[in-house]
N, C-alpha and C positions, 0 to 999 in steps of 0.2 A: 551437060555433064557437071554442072558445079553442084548437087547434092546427090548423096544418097540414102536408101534408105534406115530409118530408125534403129534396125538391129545394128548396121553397120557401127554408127558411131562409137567411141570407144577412146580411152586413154594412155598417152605415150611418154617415157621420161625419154629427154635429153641428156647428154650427159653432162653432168655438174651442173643441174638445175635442180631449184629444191623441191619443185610443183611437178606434178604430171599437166601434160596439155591435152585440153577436150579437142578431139578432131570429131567437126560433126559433118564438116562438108568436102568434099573433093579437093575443092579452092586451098582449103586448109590443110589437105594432107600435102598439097605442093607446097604451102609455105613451110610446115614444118618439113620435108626432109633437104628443100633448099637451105635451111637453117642448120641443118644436121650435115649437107654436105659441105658447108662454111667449116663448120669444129671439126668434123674428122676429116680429113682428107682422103678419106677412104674410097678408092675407086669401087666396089660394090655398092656404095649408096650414091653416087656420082651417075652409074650406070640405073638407079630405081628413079631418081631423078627424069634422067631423060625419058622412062617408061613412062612416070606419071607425066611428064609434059607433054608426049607425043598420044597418048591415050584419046581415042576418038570415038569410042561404042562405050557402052556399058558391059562389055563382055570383058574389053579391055581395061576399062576402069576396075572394074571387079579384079582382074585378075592381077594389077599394078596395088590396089590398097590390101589385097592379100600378101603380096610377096614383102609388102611394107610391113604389114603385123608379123612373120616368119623372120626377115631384121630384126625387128627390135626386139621377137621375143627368143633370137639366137644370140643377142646381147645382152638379155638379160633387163632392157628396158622398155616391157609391157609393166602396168603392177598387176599386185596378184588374184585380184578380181577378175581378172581378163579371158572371158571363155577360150579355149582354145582354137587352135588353128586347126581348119581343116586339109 
């Protein structure tokens, strides 16, 4: 489970960071929202956290890095290149 596929990959801001970060692999999306749930304290990314660590299939992986792009882009930290969610 530590990559997925090509389309997947894709760019996320932080908040009060100046760069977006390239997530290209699974591994990566856990560190970014562990990092994410460090700055907000927000129990909704606290609770995506735990999905992406407990993630064991690709069904579930799939469905934990979508619910992470649906975050960031209900806060407004996708950029604007970012194909939409389905």
């Amino acid at each position: 489970m530590s990559d997925f596929s090509t389309d997947v990959v894709f760019e996320a801001n932080l908040p009060d960071l100046a760069r977006p970060v390239r997530i290209k692999s699974f591994h990566e999306a856990q560190v970014f929202v562990r990092r994410w749930m460090i700055r907000d304290k927000d129990p909704s990314i606290r609770l995506l956290c735990r999905k992406l660590e407990t993630a064991n299939s690709a069904i579930t992986v799939s469905n934990a890095i979508q619910e992470l792009k649906q975050e960031l882009a209900a806060r407004g930290l996708l950029p604007a290149g970012e194909p939409p969610i389905h």
